[in-house]
Structures are given as C-alpha cells and as structure tokens.
C-alpha positions in Angstrom: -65.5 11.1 -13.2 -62.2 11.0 -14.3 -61.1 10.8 -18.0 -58.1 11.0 -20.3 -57.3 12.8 -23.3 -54.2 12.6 -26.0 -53.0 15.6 -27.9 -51.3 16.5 -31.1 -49.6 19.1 -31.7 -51.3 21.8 -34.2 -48.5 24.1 -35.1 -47.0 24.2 -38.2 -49.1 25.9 -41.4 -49.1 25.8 -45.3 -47.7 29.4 -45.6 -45.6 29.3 -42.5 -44.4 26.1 -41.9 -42.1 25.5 -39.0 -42.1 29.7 -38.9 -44.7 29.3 -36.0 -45.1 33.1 -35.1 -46.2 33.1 -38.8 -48.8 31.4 -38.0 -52.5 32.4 -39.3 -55.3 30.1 -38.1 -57.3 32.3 -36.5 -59.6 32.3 -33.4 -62.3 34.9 -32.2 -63.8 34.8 -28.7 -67.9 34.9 -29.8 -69.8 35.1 -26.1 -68.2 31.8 -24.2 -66.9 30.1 -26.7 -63.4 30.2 -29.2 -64.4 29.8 -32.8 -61.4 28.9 -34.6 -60.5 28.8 -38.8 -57.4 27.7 -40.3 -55.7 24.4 -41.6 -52.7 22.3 -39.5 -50.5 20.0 -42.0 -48.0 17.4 -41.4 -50.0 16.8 -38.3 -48.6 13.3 -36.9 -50.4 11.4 -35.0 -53.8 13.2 -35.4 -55.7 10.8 -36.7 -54.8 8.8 -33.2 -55.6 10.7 -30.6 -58.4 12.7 -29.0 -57.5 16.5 -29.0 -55.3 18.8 -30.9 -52.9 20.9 -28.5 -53.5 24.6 -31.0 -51.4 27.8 -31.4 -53.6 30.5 -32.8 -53.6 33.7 -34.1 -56.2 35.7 -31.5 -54.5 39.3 -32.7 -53.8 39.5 -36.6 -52.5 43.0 -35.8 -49.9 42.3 -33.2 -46.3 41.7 -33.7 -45.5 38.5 -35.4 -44.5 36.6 -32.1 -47.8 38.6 -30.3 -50.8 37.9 -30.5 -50.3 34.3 -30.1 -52.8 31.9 -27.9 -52.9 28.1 -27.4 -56.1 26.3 -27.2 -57.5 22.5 -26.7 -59.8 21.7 -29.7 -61.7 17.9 -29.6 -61.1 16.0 -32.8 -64.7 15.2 -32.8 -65.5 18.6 -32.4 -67.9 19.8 -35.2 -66.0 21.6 -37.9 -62.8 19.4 -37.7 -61.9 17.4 -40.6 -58.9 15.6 -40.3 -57.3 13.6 -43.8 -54.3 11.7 -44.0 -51.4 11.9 -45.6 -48.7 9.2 -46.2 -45.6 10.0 -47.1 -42.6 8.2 -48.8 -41.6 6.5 -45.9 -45.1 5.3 -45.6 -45.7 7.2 -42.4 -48.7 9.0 -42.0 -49.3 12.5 -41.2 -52.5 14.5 -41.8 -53.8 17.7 -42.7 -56.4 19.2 -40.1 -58.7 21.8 -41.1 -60.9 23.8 -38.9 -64.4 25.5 -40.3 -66.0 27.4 -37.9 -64.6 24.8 -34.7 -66.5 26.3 -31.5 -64.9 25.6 -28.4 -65.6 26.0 -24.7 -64.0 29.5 -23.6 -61.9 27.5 -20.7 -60.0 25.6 -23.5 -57.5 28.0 -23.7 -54.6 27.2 -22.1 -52.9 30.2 -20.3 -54.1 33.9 -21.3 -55.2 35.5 -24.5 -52.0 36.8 -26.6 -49.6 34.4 -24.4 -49.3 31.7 -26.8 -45.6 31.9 -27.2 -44.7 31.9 -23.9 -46.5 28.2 -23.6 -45.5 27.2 -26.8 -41.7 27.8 -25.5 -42.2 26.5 -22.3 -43.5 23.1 -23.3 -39.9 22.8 -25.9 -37.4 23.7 -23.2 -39.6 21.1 -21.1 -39.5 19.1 -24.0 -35.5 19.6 -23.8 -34.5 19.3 -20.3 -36.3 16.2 -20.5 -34.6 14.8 -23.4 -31.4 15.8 -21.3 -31.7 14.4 -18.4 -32.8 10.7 -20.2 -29.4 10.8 -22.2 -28.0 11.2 -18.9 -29.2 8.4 -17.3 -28.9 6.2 -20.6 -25.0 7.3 -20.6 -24.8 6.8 -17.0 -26.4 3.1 -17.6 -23.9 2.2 -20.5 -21.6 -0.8 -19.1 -18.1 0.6 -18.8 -15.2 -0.7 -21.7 -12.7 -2.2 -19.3 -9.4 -1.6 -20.3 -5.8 -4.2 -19.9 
C-alpha cells in the first residue's frame, strides 16, 4: 500500500533562531522509540501538511554543530500541538510544540549525531536546484534583437 506524506521543516527555535546548531529540542532513544521535547516557531506551512521534517538535539554535551539528528515526527502524533500564527503580512506561520512526542525508532533519518550533515545536504540540494532552474528560465528568456 502505497502512501504519501508532506513535510515542514522544524528547525528554527525561540532561543536560537536561524542559529540551527543552537538548537535545543531534545530527543532520547527510550527502547524503540524517539521521545522528543522542544518547541519549533515560525513553522510555515505546518498546519498543512502531514509530518514535520526535525533537527534535534540527541547529545546536549557535544559540540554545538555535534550531536545533531534529524527525525520524521506525524502531526497527528500524540504530544504535538501545533498553533498558528499570522503575521503582518497576513501569512500564517505556527508554533509547534512537542510534550513527550514518541516516535517509531526508524524515523530518524540517517544516524544518531549526523544531523548536520543531512541538514546541509538537503540546502546545497536545495541550491543546485534553485541553480539549475534560473538556468533554464534565463536560457528560455526571448532574445532582445538589436538594429
């Protein structure tokens, strides 16, 4: 049976902000399953799709960039509260909390501590992708003609 998921991303913090490796939600592995604690602001989009794409903090006594993982948590998931937020521009973003979230083990994407490395990967993907569209939109641009 085949199904389909859409993520947000779950990065930014209220005492780190865009300083992801400053990051503090925190995640402990308790038997097979990830229980996770923290709260993700300016969250767009949450309150729209099915799954929240995570960093956490697995080792609060590693190096700031260390100790990093990225995990899959369910919106409905029990001990998810999600509550928007609109801004001036009337856009909405929300704040997601997370009390005591379990999750499967096998929603961690990558290994334990390797957050940053996926988090990194999926910008420069991000990037070379954003690169290679202005290409082809430049490329498609009628020509001026000139005489």
């Amino acid at each position: 049976m085949a199904s389909e998921a859409d993520f947000a991303l779950g990065y930014s913090e209220p005492n780190a902000g865009t300083d992801l490796a400053g990051l503090q939600t925190t995640v402990v592995l308790d038997g097979d399953e990830w229980v996770i604690n923290g709260q993700k602001p300016w969250n767009t989009f949450g309150h729209k799709v099915t799954h929240q794409w995570t960093a956490v903090r697995t080792d609060p006594t590693a190096p700031k960039h260390k100790g990093i993982s990225v995990i899959i948590i369910p919106n409905n998931a029990p001990g998810v509260t999600l509550v928007k937020q609109r801004t001036w521009g009337n856009h909405t973003t929300n704040d997601v909390f997370f009390e005591n979230v379990r999750v499967p083990k096998n929603n961690l994407i990558g290994e334990v501590n390797q957050g940053w490395r996926a988090v990194n990967l999926k910008r420069i993907l991000k990037l070379l992708s954003e690169k290679e569209k202005n290409k082809k939109e430049k490329g498609n641009l009628p020509s001026k003609s000139r005489g």
